[in-house]
Short mmCIF file of the C-alpha atoms (twelve columns), coordinates in Angstrom:
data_MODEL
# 
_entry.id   MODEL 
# 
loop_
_atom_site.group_PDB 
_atom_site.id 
_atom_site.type_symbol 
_atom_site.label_atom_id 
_atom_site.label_alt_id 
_atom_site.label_comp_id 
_atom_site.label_asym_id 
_atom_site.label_seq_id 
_atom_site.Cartn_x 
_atom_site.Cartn_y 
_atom_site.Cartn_z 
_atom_site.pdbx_PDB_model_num 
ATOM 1   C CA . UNK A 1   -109.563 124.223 111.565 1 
ATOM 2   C CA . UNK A 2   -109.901 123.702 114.906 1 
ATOM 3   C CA . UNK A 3   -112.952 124.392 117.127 1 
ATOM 4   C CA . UNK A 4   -112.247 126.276 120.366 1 
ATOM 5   C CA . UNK A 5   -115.843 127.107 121.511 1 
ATOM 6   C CA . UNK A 6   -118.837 128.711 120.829 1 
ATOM 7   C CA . UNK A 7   -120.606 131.834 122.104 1 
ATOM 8   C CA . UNK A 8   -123.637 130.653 123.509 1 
ATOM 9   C CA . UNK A 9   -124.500 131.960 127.423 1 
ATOM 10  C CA . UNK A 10  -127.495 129.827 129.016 1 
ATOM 11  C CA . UNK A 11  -128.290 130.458 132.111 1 
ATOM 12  C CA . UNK A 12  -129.281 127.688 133.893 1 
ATOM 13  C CA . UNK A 13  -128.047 125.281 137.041 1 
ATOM 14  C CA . UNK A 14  -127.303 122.357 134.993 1 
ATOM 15  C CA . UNK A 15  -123.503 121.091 134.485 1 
ATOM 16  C CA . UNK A 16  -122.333 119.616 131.162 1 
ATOM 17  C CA . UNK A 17  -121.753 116.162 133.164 1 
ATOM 18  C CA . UNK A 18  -122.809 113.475 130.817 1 
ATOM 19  C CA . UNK A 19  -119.923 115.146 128.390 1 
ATOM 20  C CA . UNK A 20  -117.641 115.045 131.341 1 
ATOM 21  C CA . UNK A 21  -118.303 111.515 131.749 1 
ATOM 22  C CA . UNK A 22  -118.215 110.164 128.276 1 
ATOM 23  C CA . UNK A 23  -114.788 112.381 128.001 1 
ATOM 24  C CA . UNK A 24  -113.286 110.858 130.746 1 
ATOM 25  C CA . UNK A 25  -114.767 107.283 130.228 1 
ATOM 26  C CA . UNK A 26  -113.412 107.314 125.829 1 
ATOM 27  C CA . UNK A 27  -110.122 108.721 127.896 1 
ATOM 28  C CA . UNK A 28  -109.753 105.980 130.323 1 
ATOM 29  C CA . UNK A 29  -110.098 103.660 127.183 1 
ATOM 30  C CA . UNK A 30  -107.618 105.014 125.135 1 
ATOM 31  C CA . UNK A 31  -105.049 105.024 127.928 1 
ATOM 32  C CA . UNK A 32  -105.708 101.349 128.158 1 
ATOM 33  C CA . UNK A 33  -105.092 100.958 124.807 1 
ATOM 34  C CA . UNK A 34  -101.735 101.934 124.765 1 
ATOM 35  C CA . UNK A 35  -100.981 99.690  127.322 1 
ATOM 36  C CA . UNK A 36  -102.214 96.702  125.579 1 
ATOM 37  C CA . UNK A 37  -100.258 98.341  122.610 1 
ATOM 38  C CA . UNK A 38  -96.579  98.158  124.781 1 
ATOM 39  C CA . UNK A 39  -97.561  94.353  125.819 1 
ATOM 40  C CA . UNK A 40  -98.663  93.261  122.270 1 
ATOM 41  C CA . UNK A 41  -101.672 92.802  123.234 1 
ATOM 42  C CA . UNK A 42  -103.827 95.523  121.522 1 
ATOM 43  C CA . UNK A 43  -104.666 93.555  118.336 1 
ATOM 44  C CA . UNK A 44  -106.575 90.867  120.080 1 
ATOM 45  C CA . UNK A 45  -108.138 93.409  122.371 1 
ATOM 46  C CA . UNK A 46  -109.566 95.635  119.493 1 
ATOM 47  C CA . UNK A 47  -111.082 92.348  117.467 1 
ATOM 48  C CA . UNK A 48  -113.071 91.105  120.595 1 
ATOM 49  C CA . UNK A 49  -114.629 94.463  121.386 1 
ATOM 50  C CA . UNK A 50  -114.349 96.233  118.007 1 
ATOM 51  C CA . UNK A 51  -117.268 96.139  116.103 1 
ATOM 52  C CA . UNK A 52  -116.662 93.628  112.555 1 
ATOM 53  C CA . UNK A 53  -119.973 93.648  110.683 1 
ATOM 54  C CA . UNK A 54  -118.982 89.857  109.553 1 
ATOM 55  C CA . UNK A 55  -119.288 88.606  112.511 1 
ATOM 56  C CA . UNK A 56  -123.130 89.761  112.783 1 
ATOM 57  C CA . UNK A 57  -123.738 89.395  109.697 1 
ATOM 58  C CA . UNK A 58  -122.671 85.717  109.592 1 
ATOM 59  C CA . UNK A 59  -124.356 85.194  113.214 1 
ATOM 60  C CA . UNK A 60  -128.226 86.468  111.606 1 
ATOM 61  C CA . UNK A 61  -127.941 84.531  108.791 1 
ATOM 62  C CA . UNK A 62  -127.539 81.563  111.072 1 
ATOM 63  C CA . UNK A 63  -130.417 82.334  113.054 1 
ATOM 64  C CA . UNK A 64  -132.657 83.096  110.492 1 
ATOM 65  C CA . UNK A 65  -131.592 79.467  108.755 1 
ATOM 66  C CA . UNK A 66  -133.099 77.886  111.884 1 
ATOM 67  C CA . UNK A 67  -129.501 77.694  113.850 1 
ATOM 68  C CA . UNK A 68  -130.662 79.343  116.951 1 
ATOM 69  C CA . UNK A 69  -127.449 78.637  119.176 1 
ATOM 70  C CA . UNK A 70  -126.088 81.251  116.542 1 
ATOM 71  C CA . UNK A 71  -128.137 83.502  118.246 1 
ATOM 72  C CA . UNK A 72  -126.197 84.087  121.774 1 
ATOM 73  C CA . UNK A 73  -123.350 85.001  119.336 1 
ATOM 74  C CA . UNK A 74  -125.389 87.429  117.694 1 
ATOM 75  C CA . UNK A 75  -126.157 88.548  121.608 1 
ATOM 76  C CA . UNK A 76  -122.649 88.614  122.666 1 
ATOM 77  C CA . UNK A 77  -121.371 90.616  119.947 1 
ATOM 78  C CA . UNK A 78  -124.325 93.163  119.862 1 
ATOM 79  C CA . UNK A 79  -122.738 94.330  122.797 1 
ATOM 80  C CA . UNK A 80  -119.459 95.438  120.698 1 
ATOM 81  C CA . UNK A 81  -122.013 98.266  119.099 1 
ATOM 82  C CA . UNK A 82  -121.435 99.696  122.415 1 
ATOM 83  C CA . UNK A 83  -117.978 98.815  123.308 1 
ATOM 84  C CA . UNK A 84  -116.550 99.756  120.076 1 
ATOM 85  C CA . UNK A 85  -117.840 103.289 120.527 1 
ATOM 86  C CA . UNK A 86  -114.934 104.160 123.213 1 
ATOM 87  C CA . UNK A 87  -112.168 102.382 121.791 1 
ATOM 88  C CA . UNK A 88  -110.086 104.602 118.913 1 
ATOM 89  C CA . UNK A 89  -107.359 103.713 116.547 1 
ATOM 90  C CA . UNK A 90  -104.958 106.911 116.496 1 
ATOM 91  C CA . UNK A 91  -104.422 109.870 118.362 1 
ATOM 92  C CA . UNK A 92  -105.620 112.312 116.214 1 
ATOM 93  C CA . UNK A 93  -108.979 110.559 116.235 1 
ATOM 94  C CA . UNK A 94  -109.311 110.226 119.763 1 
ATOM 95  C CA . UNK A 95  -108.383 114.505 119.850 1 
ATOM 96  C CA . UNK A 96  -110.497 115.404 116.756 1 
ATOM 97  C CA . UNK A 97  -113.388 113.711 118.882 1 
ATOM 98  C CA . UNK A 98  -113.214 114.676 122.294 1 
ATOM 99  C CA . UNK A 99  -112.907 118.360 120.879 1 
ATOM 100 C CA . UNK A 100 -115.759 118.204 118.878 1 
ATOM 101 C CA . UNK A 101 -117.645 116.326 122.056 1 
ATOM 102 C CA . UNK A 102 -116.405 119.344 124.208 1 
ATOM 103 C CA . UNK A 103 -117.638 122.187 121.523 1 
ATOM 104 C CA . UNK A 104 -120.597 121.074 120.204 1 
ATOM 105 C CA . UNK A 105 -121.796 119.079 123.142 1 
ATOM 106 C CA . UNK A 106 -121.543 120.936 126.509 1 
ATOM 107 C CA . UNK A 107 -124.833 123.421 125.568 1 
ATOM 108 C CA . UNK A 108 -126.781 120.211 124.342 1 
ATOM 109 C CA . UNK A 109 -126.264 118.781 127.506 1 
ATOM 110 C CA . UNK A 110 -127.197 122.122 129.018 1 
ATOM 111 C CA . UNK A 111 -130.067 122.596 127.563 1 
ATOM 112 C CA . UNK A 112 -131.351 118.640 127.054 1 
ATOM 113 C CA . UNK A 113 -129.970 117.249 130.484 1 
ATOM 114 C CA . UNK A 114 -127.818 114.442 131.463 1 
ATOM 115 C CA . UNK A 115 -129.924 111.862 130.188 1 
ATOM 116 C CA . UNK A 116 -131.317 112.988 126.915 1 
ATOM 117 C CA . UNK A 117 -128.077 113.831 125.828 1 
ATOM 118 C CA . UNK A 118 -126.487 110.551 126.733 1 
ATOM 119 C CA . UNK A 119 -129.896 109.019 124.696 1 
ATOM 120 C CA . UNK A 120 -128.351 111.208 121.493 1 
ATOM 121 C CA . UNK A 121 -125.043 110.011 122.038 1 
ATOM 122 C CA . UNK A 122 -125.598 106.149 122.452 1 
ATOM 123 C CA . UNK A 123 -128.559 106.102 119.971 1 
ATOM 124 C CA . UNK A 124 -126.725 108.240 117.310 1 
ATOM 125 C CA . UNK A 125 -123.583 105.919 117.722 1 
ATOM 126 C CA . UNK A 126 -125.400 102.713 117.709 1 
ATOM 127 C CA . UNK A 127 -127.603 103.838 114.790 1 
ATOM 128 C CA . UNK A 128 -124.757 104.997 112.566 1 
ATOM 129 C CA . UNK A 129 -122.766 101.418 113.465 1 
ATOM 130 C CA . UNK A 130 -125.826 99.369  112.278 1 
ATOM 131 C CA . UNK A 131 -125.964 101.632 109.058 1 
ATOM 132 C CA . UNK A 132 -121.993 100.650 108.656 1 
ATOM 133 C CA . UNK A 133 -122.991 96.804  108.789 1 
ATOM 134 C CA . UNK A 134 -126.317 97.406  106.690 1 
ATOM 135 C CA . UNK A 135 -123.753 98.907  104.073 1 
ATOM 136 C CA . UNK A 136 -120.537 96.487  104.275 1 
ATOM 137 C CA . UNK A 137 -122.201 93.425  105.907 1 
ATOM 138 C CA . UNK A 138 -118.897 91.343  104.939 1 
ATOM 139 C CA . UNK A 139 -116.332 93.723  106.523 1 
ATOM 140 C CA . UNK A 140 -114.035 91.811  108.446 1 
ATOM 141 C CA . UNK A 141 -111.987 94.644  109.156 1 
ATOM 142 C CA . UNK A 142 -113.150 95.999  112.999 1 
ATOM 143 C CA . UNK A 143 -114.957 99.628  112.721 1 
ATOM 144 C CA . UNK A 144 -114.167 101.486 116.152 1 
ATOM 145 C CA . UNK A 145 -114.504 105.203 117.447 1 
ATOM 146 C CA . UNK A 146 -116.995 107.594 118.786 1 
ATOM 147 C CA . UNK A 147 -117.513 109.526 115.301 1 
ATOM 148 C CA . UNK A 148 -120.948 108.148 114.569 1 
ATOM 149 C CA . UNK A 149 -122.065 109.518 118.268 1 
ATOM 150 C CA . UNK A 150 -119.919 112.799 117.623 1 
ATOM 151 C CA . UNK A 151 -121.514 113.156 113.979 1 
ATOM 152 C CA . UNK A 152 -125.090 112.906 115.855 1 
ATOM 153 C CA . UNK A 153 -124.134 115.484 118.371 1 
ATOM 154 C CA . UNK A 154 -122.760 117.420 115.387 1 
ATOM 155 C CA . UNK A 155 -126.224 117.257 113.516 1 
ATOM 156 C CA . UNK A 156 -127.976 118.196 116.360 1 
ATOM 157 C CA . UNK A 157 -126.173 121.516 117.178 1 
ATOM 158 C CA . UNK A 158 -126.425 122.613 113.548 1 
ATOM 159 C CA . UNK A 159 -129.869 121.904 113.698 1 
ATOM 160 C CA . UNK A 160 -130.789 123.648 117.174 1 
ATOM 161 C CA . UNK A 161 -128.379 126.575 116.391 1 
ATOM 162 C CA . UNK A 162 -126.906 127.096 112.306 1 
ATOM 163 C CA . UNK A 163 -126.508 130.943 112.624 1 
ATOM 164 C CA . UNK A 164 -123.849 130.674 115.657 1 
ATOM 165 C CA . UNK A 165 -120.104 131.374 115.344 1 
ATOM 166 C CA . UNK A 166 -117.907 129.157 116.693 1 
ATOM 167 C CA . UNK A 167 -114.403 130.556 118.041 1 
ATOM 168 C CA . UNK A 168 -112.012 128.454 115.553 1 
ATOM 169 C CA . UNK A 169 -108.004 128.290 115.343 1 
ATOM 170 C CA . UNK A 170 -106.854 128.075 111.865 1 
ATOM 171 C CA . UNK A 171 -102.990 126.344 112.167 1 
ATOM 172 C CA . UNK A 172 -100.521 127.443 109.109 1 
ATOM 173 C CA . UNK A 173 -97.136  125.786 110.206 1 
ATOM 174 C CA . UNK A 174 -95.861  127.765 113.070 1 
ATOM 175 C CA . UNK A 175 -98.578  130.510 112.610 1 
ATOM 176 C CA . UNK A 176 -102.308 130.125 114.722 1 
ATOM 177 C CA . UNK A 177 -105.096 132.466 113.212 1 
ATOM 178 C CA . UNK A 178 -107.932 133.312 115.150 1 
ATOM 179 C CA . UNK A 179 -111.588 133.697 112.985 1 
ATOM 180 C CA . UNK A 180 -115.340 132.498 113.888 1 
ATOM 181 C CA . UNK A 181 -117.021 130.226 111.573 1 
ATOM 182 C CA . UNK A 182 -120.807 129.524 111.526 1 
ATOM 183 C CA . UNK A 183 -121.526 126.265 112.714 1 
ATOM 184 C CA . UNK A 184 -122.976 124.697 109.691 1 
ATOM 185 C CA . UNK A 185 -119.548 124.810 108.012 1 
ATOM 186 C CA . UNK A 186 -118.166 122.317 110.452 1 
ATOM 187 C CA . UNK A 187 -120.511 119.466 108.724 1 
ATOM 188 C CA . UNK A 188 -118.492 120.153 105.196 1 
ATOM 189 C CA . UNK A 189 -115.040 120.209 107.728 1 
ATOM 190 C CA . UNK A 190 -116.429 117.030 109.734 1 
ATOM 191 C CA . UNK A 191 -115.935 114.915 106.629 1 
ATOM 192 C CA . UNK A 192 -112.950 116.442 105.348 1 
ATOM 193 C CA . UNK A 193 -110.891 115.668 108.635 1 
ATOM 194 C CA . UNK A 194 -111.846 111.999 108.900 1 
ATOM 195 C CA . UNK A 195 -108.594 112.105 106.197 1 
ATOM 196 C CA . UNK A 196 -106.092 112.475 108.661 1 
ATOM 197 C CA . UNK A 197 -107.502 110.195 111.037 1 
ATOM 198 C CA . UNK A 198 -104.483 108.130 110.466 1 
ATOM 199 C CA . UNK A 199 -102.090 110.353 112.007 1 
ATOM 200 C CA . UNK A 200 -100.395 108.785 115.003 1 
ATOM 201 C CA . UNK A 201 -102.164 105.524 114.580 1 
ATOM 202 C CA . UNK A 202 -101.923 102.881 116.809 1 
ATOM 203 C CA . UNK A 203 -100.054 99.476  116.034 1 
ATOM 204 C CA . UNK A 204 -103.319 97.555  115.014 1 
ATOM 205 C CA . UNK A 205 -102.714 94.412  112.708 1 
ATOM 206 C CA . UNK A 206 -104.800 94.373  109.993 1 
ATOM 207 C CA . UNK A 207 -106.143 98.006  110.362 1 
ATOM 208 C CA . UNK A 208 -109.073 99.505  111.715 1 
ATOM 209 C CA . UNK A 209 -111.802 102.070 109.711 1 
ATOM 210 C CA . UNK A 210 -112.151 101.416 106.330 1 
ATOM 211 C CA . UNK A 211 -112.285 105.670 105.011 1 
ATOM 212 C CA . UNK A 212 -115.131 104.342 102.392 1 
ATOM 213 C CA . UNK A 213 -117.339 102.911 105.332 1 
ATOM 214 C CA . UNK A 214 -116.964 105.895 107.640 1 
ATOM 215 C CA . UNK A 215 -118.249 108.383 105.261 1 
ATOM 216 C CA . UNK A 216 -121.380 107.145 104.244 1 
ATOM 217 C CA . UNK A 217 -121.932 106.215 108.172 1 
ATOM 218 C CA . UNK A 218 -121.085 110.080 109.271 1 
ATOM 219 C CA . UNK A 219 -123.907 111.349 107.189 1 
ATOM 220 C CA . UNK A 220 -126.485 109.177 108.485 1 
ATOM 221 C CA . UNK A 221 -125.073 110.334 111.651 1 
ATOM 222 C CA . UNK A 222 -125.638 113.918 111.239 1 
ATOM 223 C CA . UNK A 223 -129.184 113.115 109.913 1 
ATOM 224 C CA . UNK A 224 -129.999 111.390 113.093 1 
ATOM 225 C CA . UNK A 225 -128.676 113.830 115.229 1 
ATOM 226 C CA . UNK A 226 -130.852 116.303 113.639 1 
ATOM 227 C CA . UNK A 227 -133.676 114.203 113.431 1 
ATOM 228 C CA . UNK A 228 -133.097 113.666 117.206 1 
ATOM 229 C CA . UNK A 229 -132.580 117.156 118.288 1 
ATOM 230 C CA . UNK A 230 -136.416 118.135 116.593 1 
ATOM 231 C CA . UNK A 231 -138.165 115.011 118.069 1 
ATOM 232 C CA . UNK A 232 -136.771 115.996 121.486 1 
ATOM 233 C CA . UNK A 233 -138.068 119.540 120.959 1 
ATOM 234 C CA . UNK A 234 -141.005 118.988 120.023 1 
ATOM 235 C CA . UNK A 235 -141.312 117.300 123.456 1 
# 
């Protein structure tokens, strides 16, 4: 299934830039990507900014044994909870995402603003990444993509508006049928696409994504989108 848009009208000035943004920024990214990809280069590129919950893991325990100068590691790798956020491993991941982002996201942003809804996308992302290391905290294997932050935007749609249809192509081979799905359905279809995230993957040695990690993460994320979305309404 494939989400084409929903049919929402809200009236106001605002423009869905923040979405804009973030799709242009994960984009740019990806692009560079494959050109680290044709020069060989990609591998070392996705292990420095990637996000490997050893690393941390190794880094606190350090710290908290009284090795201190373990703790500018810890610093200089918190920053891959970030980076590893707009870095993806295959094409269909990168695509699944950015439609999702464009769907589900550009009345959030409407209605929230720029910079509440860039507060639900960095704070659902980051959440669901420290949730990944909380679970696997020996994972050596780097965890990238935007699917926690898409999972939060995800939850908080649902939460803000479950009844609504959403304009959906259903693709059987060569045949494209139109139907509208309510929007809570897409949490049960959010986890069963993160199977074919491996389609078109990129040339990554060792791997990326661990299928076992991501699903437990993607459910916190939806939580803490909704959670999100009602704190920021009852504002």
């Amino acid at each position: 299934m494939i989400p084409i848009s929903d049919n929402i009208f809200i009236f106001t000035r605002r423009k869905p830039i923040a979405v804009y943004c973030l799709i242009g920024i994960n984009i740019a990214f990806f692009l560079w990507e494959l050109k680290l990809e044709i020069g060989g280069e990609l591998g070392n590129f996705i292990h420095s900014w990637g996000l490997i919950p050893a690393q941390i893991s190794e880094a606190i325990a350090y710290v908290k044994s009284g090795n201190f100068a373990a703790g500018l590691f810890v610093i200089s790798r918190s920053t891959s909870l970030l980076s590893a956020m707009f870095l993806h491993g295959s094409f269909s991941q990168i695509l699944a995402n950015l439609i999702f982002l464009w769907v589900f996201g550009k009345n959030l942003n409407n209605i929230l603003g720029q910079v509440k809804f860039l507060g639900l996308y960095l704070i659902g992302g980051i959440l669901t990444q420290l949730v990944q290391i909380l679970v696997n905290p020996s994972l050596t294997v780097p965890l990238i993509g935007a699917n926690g932050a898409i999972a939060s935007i995800l939850g908080a749609y649902v939460f803000k508006f479950p009844k609504v249809k959403i304009d959906t192509v259903l693709p059987l081979l060569v045949i494209f049928i139109p139907m509208q799905i309510p929007a809570i359905y897409y949490i049960f279809w959010w986890f069963v696409q993160q199977l074919s995230y491996g389609v078109g993957s990129l040339n990554i040695p060792g791997g990326v994504n661990p299928h076992s990690i991501n699903y437990w993460a993607h459910g916190v994320g939806l939580a803490i989108g909704a959670v999100g979305m009602r704190l920021l309404q009852r504002r």
